[in-house]
N, C-alpha and C positions, 0 to 999 in steps of 0.2 A: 332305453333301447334306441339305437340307429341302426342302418345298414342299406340294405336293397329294398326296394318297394315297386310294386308293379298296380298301374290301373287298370281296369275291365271297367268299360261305359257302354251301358245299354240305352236306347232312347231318345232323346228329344235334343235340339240342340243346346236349352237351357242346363239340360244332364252332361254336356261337352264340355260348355261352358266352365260348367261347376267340378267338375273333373282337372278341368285344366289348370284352375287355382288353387285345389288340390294338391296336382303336380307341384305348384309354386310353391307353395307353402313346406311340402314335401323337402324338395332341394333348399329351400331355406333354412331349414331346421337341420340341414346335414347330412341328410339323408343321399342314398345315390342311386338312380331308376336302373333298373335291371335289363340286361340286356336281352334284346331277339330269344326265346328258346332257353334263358339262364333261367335256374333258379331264384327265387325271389325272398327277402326274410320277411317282408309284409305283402302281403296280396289285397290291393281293396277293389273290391268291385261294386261298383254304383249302377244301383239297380231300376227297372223302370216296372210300368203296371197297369199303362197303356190301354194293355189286350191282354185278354187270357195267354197267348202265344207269349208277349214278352215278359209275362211274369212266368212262365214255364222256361223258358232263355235266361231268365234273372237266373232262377234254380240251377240249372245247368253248369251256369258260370261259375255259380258260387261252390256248386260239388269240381270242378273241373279243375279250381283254383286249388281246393284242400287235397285234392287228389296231386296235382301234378309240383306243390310243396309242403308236401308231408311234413316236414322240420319246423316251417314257418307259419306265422301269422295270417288267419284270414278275416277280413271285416267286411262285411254288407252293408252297405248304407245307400239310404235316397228314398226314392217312394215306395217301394217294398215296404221294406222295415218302416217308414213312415206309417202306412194306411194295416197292414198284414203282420205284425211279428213277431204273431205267436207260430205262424207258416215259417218264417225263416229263421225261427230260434229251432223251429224242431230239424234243420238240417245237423245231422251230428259232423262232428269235427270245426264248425264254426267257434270263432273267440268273442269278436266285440261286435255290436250293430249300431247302428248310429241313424237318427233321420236327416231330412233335410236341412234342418235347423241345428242342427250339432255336426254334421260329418267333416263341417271345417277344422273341428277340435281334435281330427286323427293322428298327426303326427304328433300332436301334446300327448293325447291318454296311449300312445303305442310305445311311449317314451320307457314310460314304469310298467308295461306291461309282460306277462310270462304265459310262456306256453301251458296250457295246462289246467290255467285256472277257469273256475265255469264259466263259460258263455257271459255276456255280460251285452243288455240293452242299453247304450245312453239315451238318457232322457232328456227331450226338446224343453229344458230349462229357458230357452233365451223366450222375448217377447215375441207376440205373433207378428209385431211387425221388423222385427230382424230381416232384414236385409243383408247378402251377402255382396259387398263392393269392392271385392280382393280385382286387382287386375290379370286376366287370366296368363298363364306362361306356356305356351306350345310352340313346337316345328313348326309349325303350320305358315305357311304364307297369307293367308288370313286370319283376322281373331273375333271371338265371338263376344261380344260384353251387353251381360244379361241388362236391362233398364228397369225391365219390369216383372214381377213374380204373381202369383196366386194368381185364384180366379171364384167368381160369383157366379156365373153363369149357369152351372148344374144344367147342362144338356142330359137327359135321360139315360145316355148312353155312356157318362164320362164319370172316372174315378177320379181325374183329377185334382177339382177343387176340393178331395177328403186329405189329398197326398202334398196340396201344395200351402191352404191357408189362403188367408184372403190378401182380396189387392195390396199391393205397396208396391211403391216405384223409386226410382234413386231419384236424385232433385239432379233437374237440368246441369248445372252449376256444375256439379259431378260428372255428369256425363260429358260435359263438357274436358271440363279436366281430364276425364279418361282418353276421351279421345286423342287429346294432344299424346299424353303421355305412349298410347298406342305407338303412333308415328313416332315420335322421337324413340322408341324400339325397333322400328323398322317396316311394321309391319304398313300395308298401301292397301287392306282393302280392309273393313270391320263390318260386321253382320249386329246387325241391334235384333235382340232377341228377347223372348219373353212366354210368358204362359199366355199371357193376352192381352198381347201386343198392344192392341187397341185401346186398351182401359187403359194405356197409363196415366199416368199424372190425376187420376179421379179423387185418390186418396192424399195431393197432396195440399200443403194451405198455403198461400192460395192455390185450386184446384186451375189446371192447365189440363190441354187434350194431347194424343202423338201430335196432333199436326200442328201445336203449338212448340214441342222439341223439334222436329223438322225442320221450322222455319227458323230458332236459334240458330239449327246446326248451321243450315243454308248460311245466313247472314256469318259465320265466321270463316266461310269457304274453307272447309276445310283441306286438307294438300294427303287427302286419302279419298278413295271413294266408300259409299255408304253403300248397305243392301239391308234391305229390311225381310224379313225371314214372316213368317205367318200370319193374316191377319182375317179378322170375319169381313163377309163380306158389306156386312150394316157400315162398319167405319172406315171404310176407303172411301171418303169424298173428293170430290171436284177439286177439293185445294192441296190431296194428298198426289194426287193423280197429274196437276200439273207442274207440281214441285219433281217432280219424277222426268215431267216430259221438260222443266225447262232448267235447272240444277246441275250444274255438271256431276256434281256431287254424289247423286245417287241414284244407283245402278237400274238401269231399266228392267226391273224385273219383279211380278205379284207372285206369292205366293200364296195362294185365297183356300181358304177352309167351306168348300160349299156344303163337303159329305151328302147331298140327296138332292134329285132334283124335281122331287114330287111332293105337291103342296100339301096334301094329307101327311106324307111321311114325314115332312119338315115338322108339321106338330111337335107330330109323337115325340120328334128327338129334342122338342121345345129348342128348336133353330127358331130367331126373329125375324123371315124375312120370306121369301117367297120366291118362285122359281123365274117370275117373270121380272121381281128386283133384281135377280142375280143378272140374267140376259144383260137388262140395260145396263149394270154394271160393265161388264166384260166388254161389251159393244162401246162405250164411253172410252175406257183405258185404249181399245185397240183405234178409236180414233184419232185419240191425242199421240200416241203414242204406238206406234206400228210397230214399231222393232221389237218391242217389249215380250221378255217371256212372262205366260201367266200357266202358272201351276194351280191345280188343285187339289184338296184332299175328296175322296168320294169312300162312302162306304155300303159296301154291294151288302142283299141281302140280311134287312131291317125286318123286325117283327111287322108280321102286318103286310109287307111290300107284297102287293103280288104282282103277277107279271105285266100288268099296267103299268103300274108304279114305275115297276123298274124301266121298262121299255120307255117311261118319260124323262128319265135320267138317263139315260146312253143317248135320246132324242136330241136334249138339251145340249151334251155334251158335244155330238157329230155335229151341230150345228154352231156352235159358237170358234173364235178364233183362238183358240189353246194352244197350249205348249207341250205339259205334259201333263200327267196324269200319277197319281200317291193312291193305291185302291185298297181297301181293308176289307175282309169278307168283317160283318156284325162278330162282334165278340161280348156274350156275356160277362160283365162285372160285377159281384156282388154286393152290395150295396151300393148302387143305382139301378135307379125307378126301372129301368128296363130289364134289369133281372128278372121281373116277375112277369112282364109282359106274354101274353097269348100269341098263339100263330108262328111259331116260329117256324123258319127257312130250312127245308131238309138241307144236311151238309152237301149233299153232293150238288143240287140245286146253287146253293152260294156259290160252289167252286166253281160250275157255268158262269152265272153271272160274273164272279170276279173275275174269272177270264176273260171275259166278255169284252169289259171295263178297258182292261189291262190292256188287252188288244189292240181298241182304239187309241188308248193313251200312245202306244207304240206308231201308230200311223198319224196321229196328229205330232211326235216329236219329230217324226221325219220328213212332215209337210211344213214344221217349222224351219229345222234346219237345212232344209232347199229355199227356203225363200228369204234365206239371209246370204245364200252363193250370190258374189258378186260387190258385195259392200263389204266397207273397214270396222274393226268393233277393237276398242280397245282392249288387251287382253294380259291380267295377269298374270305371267310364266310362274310355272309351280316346279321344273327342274325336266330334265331328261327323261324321253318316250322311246319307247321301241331299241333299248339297248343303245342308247343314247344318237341315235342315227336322226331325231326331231325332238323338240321343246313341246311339252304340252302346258295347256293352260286355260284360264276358265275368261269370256268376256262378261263384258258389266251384264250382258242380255242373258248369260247363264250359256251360253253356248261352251261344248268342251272340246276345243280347238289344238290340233294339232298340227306345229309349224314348222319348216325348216330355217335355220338360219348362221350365217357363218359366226354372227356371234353372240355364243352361246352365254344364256340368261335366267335366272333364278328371282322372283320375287322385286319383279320386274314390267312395269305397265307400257306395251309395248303396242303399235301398229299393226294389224294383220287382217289383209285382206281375203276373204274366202272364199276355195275356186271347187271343193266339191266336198260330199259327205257319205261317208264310208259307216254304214251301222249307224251306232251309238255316239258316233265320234266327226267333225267335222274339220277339213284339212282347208289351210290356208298359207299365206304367202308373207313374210313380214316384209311392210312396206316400208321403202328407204325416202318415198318425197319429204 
């Protein structure tokens, strides 16, 4: 079988990632992606399991998908059907499920496939340490290329290491390779991504750290810039942080995983670190590096948090120099430790709190983007804003700039200097010095 195929990506950007090489492999085999609104002969939707919410959003997609091509093929794969799939075999109208470790094998088993026949699980036959190092194929004016997979870490709170398997990382070498080949596609900005990011290279022989691929990168200057995507706050050191501030390479911008910032609750979520390590964290980055956007994850309303707790995390947070703000109310997962945990947060309580959170995150994005009025940020153009009347586009700091200019640019690392900020969105000028 060939014909039209459509993706549905819920989740993380390792889920985009792995979606996107999907696509590739997809048009490779013959296949042709469906357009806006058409009907589709294959529907895969790659699933996530995150949060009780996104595994409720997984469901959704996957009835929404059999609903809106009744004619055609539908398949669910990713961490769903990885960790859950006796849950997503019981949605009726589904054909094939696939995990992590097999959903590369879609356009092969959709080949011989017919409507009709029973549901059908594939089985994660490959080794645990498979590695997927397809080069991802997207629109996108950026690309994502996973380095690193699984995770060991078991936070109380997290399904993931059930859904992802343990550490393995691609070998530098590779990543190197990828990179070039990147660029020589077109694309000018790449996002190094991962389950946890920080662990890379633990598992390999010989064993290397990130900030031993960093410095490879560095030393071959690359003619793209880098942005590195999620990382705990234990492994951003001193030499991660000055490669950032002195690199042209790569993008000024953290994106730091704190979720809590009360030392008792950090236990509980078996986070390794403590609220006053994070402080001087953050205080370090924005020394070396002023411009720099630092994001975080936080998650409102933990078993146990009572309004202490929380009141030392929003504390933490109005106090430090941030960017923005990722808030999750607690979501039970079953099977992690914290399913069974005591005390828990009445819902409407959470919903305060993660308001709360959300709130500030909203007032610290707009103390950042005012005090970047006035300076030049390098700025990828992603294509025509506002009915094509200005160029929008992202800078290396993560700001989302929108500019005038007489000549108009797509995927394109451009000068732009920024004279005010409107919402969610900051307006600038492209510079001709």
């Amino acid at each position: 079988m060939s014909g039209t195929f459509r993706i549905t990506t819920l989740g993380c950007k390792v889920n985009q990632y792995e979606s996107a090489c999907l696509r590739g492999a997809f048009l490779q085999a013959g296949w042709v992606e469906a357009p806006k609104g058409g009907k589709a002969d294959a529907s895969i939707v790659n699933t996530c399991i995150v949060t009780q919410s996104a595994s409720n959003q997984s469901r959704q997609a996957i009835r929404r998908a059999i609903k809106e091509n009744p004619g055609g093929l539908t398949a669910a794969v990713g961490c769903y059907v990885q960790v859950f799939p006796k849950e997503v075999l019981a949605i009726k109208g589904l054909d094939l499920m696939a995990g992590n470790r097999t959903k590369h094998r879609l356009p092969d088993l959709l080949r011989h496939w017919e409507k009709g026949r029973t549901p059908l699980l594939v089985r994660d036959d490959s080794s645990p340490a498979y590695f997927n190092d397809l080069l991802p194929l997207s629109d996108r004016t950026r690309a994502l290329l996973k380095v690193q997979d699984g995770c060991d870490s078991f936070c109380s709170y997290c399904i993931v290491p059930f859904a992802r398997g343990p550490l393995r990382s691609l070998e530098p070498e590779k990543v190197l390779e990828n990179l070039r080949a990147l660029w020589h596609r077109g694309y000018h900005e790449v996002v190094l991504t991962g389950i946890h990011l920080g662990r890379y290279g633990v598992d390999l022989k010989p064993a290397l750290g990130f900030k031993d691929l960093l410095r490879l990168i560095a030393k071959q200057k690359p003619p793209l810039r880098i942005r590195l995507s999620s990382m705990e706050p234990t492994e951003i050191g001193p030499e991660i942080i000055e490669m950032v501030a002195s690199e042209p390479c790569f993008c000024r911008h953290f994106h730091i995983s704190l979720q809590n910032g009360n030392d008792i609750t950090l236990q509980k979520m078996n986070r390794r670190y403590t609220a006053l390590e994070f402080r001087s964290l953050i205080e370090a980055i924005h020394a070396r590096v002023p411009v720099a956007a630092i994001g975080v994850d936080v998650i409102a309303g933990f078993p146990g948090e009572d309004k202490k707790a929380h009141l030392a995390t929003y504390r933490l947070l109005m106090d430090l120099p941030l960017s923005y703000f990722h808030v999750f109310p607690f979501s039970p997962r079953k099977g992690t430790r914290a399913w069974s945990f005591p005390e828990r947060i009445p819902e409407h309580e959470m919903k305060e709190r993660t308001a709360e959170l959300r709130a500030l995150g909203e007032r610290k994005r707009q103390t950042f983007y005012k005090s970047c009025i006035g300076s030049e940020f390098e700025v990828l153009s992603e294509g025509w804003y506002d009915r094509g009347l200005s160029i929008k586009g992202l800078s290396d700091n993560y700001l989302p700039v929108v500019f005038d200019s007489s000549n108009p640019s797509q995927n394109e690392i451009v000068p732009v200097r920024i004279e005010r900020v409107e919402k969610k969105t900051v307006h600038g000028k492209r510079s001709t010095a």
